[in-house]
N, C-alpha and C positions, 0 to 999 in steps of 0.2 A: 821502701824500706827493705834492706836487706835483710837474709833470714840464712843464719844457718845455724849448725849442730853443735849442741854443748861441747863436741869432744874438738870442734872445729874452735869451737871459742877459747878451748883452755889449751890446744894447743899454739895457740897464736894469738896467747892474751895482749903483751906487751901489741902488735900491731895495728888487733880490733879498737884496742881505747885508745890508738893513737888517731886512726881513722875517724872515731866515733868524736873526737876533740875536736881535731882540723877540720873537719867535712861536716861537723851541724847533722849528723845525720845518723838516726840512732840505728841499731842494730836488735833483730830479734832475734833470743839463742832459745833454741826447741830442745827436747826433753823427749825422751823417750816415755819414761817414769815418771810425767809431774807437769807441772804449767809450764808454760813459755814463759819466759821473764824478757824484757826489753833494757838495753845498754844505751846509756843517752850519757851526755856530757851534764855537769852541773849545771853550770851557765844555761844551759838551755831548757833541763828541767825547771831550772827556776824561771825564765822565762814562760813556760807553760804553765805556770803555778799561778802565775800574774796573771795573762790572758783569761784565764780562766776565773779569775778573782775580778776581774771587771767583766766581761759577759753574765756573772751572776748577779753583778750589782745594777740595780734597776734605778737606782740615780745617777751613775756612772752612765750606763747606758743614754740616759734620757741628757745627761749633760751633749754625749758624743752627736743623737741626732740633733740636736738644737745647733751645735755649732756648724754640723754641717747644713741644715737650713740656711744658717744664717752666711756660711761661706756662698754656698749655691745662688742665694740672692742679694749675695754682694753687699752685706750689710754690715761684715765684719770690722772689725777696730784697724785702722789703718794708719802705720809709722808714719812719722816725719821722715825725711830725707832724711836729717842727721840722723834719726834715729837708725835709718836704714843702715845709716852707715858705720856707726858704731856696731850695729851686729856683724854683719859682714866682714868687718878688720879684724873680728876674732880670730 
C-alpha cells in the first residue's frame, strides 16, 4: 500500500482517486496532527465489507469447508454434458 502526505494527497486529489479506482489499490494519506485515514475505491470497500461478513459467519464458513471436502473427494454434483454446455455458450 502506498503512503503518502496529506498535503501530497490534496495536492494531486483528482490523480490519487483516479489511481486508487483503476489499480484496486487503496492509498494511505498521513497527518501530521491526527490519524492516518486510507482511500480505497467503493467497489472494493464494499467488497471488504463482504469478505468480512462471511469469515465472521460460522454457517457460512462451515458451508465453504464442506464444499470443499466434498470437491477434494470428488463427491460433488456433476452436470450433464448439455448441461455443460448450456453454461459455457453464455
Amino acid at each position: 500500500m502506498n503512503s503518502i502526505s496529506v498535503n501530497q494527497f490534496r495536492d494531486n486529489l483528482k490523480a490519487y482517486v483516479e489511481q486508487t479506482v483503476s489499480e484496486h489499490e487503496p492509498i494511505k494519506v498521513t497527518r501530521r496532527a491526527g490519524d492516518d485515514f486510507i482511500v480505497m475505491s467503493a467497489d472494493d470497500w464494499e467488497r471488504e465489507q463482504e469478505t468480512i461478513h462471511v469469515l465472521q459467519s460460522s454457517n457460512l464458513m462451515k458451508q465453504i469447508v464442506e464444499s470443499m471436502n466434498t470437491h477434494k473427494n470428488n463427491k460433488g454434483y456433476k452436470p450433464t454434458k448439455e448441461q455443460l454446455n448450456e453454461i459455457t455458450s453464455l
